[in-house]
FIKOLZA-1660 file (N, C-alpha, C; in steps of 0.1 Angstrom, whole numbers, plus 5000, padded with zeros to 4 digits):
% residues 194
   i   px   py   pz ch aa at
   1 5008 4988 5000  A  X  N
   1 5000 5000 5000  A  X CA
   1 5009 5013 5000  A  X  C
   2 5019 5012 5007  A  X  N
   2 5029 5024 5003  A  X CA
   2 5035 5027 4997  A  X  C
   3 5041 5012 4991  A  X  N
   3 5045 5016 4974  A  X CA
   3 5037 5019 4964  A  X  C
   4 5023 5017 4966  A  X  N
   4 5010 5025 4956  A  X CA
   4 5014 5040 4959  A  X  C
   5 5012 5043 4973  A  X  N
   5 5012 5057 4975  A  X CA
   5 5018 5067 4970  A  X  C
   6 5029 5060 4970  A  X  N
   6 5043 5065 4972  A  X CA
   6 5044 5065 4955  A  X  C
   7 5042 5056 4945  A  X  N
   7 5041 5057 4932  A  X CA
   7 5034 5069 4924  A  X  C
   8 5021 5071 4934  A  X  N
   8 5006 5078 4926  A  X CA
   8 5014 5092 4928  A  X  C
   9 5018 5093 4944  A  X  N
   9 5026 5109 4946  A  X CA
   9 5035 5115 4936  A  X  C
  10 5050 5102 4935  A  X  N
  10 5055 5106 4923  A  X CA
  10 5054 5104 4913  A  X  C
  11 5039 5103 4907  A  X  N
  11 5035 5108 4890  A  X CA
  11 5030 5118 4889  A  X  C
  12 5022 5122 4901  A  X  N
  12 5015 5137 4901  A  X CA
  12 5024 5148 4903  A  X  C
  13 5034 5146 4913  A  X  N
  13 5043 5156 4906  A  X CA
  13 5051 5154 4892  A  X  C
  14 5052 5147 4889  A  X  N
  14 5063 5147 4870  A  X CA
  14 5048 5151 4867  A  X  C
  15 5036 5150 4868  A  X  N
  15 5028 5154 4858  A  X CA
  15 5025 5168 4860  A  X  C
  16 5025 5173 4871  A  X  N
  16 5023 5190 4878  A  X CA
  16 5037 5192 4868  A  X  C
  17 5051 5190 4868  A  X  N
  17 5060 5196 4863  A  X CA
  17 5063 5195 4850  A  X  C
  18 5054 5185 4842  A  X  N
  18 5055 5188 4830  A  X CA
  18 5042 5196 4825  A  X  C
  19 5030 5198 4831  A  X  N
  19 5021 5206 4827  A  X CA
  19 5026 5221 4829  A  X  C
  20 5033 5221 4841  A  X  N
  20 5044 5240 4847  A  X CA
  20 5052 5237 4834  A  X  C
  21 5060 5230 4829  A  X  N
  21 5070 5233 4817  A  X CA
  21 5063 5237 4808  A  X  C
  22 5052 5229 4800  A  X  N
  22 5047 5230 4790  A  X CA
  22 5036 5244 4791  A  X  C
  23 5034 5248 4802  A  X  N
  23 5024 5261 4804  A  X CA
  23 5036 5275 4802  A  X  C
  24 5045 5269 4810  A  X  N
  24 5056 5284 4807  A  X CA
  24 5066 5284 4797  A  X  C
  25 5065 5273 4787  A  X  N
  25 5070 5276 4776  A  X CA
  25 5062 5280 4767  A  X  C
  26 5050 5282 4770  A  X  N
  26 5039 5291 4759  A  X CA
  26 5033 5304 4765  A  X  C
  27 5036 5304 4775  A  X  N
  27 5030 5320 4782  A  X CA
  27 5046 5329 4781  A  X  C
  28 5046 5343 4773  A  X  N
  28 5055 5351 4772  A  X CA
  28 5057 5359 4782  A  X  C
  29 5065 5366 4790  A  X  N
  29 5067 5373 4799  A  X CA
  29 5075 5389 4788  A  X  C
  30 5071 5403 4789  A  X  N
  30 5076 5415 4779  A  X CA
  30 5083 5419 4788  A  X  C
  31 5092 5426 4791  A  X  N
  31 5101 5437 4794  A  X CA
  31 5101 5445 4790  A  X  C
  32 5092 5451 4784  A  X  N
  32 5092 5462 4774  A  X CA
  32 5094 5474 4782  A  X  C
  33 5094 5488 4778  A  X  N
  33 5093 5499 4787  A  X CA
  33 5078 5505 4784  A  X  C
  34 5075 5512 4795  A  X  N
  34 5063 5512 4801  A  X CA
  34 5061 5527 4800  A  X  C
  35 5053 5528 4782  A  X  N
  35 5050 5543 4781  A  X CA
  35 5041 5543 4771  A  X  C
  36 5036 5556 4768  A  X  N
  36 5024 5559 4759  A  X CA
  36 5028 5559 4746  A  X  C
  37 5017 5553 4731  A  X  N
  37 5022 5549 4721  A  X CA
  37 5023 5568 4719  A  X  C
  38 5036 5569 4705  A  X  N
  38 5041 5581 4708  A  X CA
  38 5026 5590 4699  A  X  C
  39 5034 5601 4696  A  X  N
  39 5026 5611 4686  A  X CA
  39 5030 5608 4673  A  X  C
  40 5045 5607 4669  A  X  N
  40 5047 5606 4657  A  X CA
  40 5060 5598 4659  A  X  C
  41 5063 5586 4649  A  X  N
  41 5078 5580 4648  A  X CA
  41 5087 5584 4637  A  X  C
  42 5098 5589 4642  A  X  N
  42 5105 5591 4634  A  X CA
  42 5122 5581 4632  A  X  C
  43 5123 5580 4624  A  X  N
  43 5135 5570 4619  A  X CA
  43 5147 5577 4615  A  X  C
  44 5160 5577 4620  A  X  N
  44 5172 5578 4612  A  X CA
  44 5179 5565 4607  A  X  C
  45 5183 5565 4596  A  X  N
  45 5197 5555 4598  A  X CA
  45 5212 5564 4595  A  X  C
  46 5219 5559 4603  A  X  N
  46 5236 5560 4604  A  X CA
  46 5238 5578 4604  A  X  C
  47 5236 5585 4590  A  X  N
  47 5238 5600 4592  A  X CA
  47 5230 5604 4584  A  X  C
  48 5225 5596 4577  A  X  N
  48 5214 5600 4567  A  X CA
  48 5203 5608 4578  A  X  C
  49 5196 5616 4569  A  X  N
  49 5185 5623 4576  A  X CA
  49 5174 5619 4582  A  X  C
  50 5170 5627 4594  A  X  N
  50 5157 5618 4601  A  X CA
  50 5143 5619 4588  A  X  C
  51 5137 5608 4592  A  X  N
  51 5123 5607 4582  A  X CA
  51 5111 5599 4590  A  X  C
  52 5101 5608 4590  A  X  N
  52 5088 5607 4600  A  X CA
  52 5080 5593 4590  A  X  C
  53 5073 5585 4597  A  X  N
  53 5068 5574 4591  A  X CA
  53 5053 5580 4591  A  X  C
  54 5050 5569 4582  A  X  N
  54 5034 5569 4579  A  X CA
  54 5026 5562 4593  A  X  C
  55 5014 5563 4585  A  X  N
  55 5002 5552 4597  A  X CA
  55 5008 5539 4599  A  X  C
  56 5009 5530 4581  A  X  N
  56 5007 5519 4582  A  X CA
  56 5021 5512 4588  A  X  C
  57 5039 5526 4589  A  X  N
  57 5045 5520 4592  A  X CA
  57 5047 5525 4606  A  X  C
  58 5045 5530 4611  A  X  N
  58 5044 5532 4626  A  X CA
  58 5037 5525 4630  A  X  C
  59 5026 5515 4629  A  X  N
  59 5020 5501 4631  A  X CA
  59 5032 5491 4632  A  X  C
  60 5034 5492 4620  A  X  N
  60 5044 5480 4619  A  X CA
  60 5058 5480 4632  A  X  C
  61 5062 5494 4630  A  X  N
  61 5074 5495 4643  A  X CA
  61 5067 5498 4656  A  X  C
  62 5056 5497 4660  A  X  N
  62 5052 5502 4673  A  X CA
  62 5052 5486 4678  A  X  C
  63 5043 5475 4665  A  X  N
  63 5044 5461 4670  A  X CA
  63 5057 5457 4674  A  X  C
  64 5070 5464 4667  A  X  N
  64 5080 5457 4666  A  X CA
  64 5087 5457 4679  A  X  C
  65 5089 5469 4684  A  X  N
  65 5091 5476 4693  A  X CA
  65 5088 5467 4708  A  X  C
  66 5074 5468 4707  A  X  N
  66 5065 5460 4719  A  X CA
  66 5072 5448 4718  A  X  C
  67 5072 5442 4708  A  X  N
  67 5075 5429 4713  A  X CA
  67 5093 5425 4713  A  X  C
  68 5101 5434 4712  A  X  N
  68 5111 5431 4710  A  X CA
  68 5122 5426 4725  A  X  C
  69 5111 5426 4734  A  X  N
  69 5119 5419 4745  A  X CA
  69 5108 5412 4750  A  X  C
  70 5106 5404 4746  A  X  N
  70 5094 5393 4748  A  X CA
  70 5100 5380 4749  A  X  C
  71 5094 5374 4755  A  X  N
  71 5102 5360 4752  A  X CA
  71 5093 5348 4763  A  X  C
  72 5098 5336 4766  A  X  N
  72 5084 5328 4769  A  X CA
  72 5092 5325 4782  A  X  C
  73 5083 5322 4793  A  X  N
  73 5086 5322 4805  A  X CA
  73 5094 5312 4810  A  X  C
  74 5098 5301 4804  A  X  N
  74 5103 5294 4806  A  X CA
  74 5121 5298 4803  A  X  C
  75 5123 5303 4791  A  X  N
  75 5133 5309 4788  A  X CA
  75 5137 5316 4799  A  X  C
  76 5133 5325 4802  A  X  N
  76 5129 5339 4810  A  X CA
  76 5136 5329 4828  A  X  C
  77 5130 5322 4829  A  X  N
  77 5132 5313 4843  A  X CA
  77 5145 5313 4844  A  X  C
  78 5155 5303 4835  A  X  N
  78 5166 5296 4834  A  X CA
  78 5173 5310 4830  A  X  C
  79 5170 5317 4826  A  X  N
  79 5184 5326 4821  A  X CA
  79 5186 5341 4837  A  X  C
  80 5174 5339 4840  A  X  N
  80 5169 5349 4855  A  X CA
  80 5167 5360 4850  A  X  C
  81 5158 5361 4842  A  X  N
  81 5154 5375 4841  A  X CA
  81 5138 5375 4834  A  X  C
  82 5136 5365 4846  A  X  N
  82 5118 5362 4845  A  X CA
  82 5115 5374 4852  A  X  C
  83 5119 5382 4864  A  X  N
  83 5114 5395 4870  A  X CA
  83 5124 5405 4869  A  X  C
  84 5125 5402 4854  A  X  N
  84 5131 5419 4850  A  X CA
  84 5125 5428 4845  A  X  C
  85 5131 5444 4847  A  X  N
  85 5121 5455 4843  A  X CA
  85 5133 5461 4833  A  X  C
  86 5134 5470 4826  A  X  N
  86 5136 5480 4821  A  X CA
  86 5148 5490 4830  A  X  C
  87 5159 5491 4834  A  X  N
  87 5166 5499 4849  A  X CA
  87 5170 5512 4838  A  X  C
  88 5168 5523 4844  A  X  N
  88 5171 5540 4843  A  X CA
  88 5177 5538 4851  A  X  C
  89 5190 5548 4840  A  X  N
  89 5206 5552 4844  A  X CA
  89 5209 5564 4843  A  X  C
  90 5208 5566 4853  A  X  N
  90 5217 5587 4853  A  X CA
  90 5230 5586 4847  A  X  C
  91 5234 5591 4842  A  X  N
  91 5245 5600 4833  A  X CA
  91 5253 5599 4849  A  X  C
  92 5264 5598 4844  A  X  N
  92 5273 5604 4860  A  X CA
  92 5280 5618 4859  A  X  C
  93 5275 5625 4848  A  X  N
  93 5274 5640 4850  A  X CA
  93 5264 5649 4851  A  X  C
  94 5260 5655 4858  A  X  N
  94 5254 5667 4857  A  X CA
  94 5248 5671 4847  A  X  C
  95 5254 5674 4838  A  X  N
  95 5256 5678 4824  A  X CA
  95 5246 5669 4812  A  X  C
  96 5237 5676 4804  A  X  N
  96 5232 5667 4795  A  X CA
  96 5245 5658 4779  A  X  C
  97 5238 5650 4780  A  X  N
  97 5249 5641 4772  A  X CA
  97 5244 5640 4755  A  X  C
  98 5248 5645 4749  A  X  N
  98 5247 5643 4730  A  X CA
  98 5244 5628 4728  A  X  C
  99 5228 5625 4722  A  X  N
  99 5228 5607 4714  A  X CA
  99 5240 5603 4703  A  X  C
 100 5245 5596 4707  A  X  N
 100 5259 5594 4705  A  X CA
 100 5258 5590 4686  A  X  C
 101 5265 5589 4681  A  X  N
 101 5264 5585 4664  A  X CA
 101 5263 5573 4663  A  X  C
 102 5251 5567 4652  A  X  N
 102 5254 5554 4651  A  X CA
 102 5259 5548 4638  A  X  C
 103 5262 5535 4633  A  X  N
 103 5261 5531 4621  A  X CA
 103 5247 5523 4613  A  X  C
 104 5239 5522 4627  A  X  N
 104 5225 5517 4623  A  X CA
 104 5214 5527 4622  A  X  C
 105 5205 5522 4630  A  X  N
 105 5193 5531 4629  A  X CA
 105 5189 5533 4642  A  X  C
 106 5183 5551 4644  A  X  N
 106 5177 5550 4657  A  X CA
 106 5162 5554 4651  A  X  C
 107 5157 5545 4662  A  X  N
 107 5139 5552 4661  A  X CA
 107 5133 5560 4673  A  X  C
 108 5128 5571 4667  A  X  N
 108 5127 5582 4680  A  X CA
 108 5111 5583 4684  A  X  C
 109 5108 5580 4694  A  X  N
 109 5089 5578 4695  A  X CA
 109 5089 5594 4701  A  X  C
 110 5081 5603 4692  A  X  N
 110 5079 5616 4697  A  X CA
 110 5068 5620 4705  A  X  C
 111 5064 5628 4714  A  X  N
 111 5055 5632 4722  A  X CA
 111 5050 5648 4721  A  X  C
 112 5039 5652 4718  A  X  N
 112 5036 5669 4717  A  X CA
 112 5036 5669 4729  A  X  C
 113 5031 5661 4744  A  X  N
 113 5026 5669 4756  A  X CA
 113 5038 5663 4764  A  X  C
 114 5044 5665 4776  A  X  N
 114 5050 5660 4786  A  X CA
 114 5050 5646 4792  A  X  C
 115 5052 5637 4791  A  X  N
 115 5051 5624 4793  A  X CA
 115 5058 5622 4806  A  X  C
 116 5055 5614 4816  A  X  N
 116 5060 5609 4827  A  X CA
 116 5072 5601 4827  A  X  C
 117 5081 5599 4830  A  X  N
 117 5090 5594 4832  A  X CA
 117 5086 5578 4839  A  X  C
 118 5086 5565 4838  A  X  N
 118 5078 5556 4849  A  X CA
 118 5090 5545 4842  A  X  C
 119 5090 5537 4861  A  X  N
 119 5099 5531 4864  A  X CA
 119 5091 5516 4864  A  X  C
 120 5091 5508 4855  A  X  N
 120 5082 5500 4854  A  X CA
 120 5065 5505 4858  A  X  C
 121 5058 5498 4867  A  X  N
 121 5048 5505 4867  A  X CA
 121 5048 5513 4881  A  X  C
 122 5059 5519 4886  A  X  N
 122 5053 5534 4894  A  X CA
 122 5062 5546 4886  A  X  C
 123 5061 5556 4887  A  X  N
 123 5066 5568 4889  A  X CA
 123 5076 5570 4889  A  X  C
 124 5085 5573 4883  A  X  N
 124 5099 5577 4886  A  X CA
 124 5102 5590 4890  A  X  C
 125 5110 5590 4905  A  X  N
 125 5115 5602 4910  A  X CA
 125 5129 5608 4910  A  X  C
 126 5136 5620 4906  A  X  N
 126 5143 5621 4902  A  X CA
 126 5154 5624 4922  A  X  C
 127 5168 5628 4920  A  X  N
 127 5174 5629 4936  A  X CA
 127 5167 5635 4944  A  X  C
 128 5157 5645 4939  A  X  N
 128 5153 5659 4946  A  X CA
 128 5134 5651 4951  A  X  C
 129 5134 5642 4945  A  X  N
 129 5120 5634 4943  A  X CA
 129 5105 5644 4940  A  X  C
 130 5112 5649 4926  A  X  N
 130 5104 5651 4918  A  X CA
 130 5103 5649 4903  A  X  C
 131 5091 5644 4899  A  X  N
 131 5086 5637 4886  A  X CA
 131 5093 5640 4877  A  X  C
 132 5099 5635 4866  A  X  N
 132 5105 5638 4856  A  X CA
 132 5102 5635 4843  A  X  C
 133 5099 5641 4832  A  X  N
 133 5091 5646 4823  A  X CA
 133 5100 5641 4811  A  X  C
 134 5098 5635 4797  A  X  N
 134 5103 5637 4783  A  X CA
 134 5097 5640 4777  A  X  C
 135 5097 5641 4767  A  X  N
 135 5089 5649 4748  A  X CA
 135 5095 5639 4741  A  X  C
 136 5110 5626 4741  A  X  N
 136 5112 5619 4734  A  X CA
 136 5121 5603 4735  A  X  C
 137 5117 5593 4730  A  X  N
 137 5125 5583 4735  A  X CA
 137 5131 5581 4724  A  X  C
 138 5143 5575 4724  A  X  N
 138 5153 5572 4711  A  X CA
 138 5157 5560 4712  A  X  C
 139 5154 5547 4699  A  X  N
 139 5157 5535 4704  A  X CA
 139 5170 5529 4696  A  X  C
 140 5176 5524 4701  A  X  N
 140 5192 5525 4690  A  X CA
 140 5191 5509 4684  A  X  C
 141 5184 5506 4672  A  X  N
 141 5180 5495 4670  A  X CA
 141 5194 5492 4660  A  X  C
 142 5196 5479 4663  A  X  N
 142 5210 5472 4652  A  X CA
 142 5204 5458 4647  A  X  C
 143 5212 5451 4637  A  X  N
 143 5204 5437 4632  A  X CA
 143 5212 5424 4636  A  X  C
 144 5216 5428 4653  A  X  N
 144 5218 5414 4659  A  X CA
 144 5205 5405 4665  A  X  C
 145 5209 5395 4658  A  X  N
 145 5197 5383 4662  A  X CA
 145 5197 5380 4672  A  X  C
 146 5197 5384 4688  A  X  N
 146 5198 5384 4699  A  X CA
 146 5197 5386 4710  A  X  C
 147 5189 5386 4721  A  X  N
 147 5186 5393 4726  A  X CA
 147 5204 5399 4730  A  X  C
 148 5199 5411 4739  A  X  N
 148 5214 5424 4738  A  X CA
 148 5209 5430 4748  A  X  C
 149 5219 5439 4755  A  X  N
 149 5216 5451 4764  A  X CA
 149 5217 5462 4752  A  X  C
 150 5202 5467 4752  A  X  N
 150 5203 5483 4743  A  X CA
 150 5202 5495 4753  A  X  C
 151 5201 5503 4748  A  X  N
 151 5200 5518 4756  A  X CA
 151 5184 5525 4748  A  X  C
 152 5181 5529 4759  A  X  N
 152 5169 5541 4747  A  X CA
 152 5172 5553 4756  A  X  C
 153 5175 5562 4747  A  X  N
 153 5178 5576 4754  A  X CA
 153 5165 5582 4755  A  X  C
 154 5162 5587 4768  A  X  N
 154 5151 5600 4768  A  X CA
 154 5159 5611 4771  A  X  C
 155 5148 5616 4761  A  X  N
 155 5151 5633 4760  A  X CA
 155 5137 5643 4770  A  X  C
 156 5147 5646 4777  A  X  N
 156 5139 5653 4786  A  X CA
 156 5133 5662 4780  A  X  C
 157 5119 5666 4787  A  X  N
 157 5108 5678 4778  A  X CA
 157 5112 5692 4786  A  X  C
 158 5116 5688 4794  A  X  N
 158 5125 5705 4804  A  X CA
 158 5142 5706 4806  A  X  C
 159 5147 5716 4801  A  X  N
 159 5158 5715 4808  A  X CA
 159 5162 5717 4824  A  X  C
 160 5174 5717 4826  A  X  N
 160 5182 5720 4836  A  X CA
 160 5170 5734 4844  A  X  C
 161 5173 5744 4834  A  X  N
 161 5164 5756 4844  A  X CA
 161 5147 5757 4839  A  X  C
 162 5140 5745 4839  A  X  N
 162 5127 5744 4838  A  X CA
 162 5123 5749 4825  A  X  C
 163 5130 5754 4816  A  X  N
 163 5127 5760 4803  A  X CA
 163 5119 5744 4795  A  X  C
 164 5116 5747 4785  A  X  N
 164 5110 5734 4771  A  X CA
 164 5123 5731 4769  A  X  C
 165 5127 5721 4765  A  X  N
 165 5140 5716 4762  A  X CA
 165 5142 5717 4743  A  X  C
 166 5150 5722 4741  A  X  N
 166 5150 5721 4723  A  X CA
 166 5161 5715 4717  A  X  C
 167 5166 5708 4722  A  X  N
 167 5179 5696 4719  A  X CA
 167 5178 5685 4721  A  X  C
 168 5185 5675 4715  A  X  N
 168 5184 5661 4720  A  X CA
 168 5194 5653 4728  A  X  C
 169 5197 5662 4735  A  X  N
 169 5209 5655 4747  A  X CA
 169 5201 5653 4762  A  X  C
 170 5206 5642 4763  A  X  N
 170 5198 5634 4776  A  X CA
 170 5205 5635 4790  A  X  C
 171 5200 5630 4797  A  X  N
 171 5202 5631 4812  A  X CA
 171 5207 5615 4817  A  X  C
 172 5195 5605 4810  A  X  N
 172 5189 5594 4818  A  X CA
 172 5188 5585 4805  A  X  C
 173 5192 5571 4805  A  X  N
 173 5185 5564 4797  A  X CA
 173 5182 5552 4800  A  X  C
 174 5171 5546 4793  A  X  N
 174 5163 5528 4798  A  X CA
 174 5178 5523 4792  A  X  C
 175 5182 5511 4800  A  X  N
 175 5187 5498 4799  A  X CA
 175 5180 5488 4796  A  X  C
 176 5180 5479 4791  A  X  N
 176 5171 5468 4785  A  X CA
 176 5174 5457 4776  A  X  C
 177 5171 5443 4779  A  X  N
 177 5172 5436 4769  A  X CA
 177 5163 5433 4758  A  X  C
 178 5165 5435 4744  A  X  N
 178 5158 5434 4734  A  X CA
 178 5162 5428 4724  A  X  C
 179 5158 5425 4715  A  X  N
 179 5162 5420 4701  A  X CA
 179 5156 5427 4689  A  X  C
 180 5161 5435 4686  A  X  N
 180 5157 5442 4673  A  X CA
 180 5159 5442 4663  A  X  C
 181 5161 5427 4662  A  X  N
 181 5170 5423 4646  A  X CA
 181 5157 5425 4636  A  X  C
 182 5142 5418 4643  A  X  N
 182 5130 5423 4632  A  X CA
 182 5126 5434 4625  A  X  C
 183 5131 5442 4639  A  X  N
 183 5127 5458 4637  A  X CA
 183 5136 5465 4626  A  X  C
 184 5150 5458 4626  A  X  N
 184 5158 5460 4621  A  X CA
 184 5156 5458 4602  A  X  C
 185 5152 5447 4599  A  X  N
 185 5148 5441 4588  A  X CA
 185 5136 5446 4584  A  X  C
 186 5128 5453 4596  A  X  N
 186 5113 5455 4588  A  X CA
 186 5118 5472 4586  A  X  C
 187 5129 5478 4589  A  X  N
 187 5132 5493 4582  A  X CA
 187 5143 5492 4572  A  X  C
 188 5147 5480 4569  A  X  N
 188 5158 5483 4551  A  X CA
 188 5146 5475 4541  A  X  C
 189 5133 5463 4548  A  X  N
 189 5121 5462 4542  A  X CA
 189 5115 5475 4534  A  X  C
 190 5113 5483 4544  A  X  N
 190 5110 5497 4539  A  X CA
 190 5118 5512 4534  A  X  C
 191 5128 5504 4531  A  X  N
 191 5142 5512 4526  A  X CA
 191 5142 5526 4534  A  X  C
 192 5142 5524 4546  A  X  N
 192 5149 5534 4556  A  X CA
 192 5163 5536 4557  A  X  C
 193 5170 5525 4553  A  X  N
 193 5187 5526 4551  A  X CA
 193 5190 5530 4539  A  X  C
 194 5179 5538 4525  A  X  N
 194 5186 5544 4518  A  X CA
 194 5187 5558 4520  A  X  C
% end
């Protein structure tokens, strides 16, 4: 009778752990960053000039975008970064910092009104612990097939002395794992890199 017991126990768990495997290899966990879809996208590649997208392709890169740190929970388990967010990095100067040149493409999600600054889902407060504002995020997309540590610069919507800010030199930017190699493919798709 105990070795029944003792049998039936250990198949319900292999069967609880293969139903947990098979459930969190199909449920995705996003990392994404945690902001409003923009007003307008605009695209650079390398030094070529910036160029504003249409409807149907600002669809296309907004999906791309969202899902570019997505990945299935099981993955997500084994590699530890099943409860990861997005981490904002101050500059270790004072001083706002120039988006640095690339050889790829950046996509810049623009904003007409003041947007919140949010640190996954609360608030982000700045040393002085008050709210901190952008007008723009900049994503520095490249066509590695893998997920990667990227940066997206925000461009703050106020400067230093509370003025509108009219430059694109940042303070603070998202850290984050993404893969943008789609996003990457779906803008030389759309001949962004000519």
């Amino acid at each position: 009778m105990a070795k029944r017991i003792t049998a039936i126990v250990s198949l319900s768990i292999i069967g609880i752990l293969i139903i947990a495997t098979i459930i969190m290899a199909n449920v995705d966990v996003n990392h994404k960053i945690n902001c409003n879809n923009p007003d307008s996208i605009y695209v650079q590649y390398s030094s070529n000039g910036i160029r504003e997208v249409d409807d149907e392709i600002y669809d296309g890169i907004l999906e791309r975008i969202n899902n570019a740190s997505k990945e299935s929970s099981l993955t997500a388990l084994f590699s530890g970064t099943l409860s990861e967010k997005p981490a904002i990095v101050t500059n270790s100067t004072t001083s706002a910092t120039t988006v640095p040149s690339t050889s790829d493409f950046y996509v810049s999600f623009v904003y007409n009104n003041p947007q919140k600054l949010m640190d996954g889902n609360n608030e982000y407060k700045d040393a002085d612990g008050n709210s901190v504002y952008y007008k723009e995020l900049i994503f520095s997309v490249n066509s590695t097939d893998d997920m990667q540590e990227v940066r997206v610069y925000i461009i703050p919507y106020y400067n230093a002395d509370g003025d509108f800010n009219t430059n694109n030199s940042y303070y603070r930017y998202y850290l984050l794992n993404a893969n943008f190699a789609d996003l990457f493919n779906y803008l030389v798709d759309n001949n962004f890199n000519i």
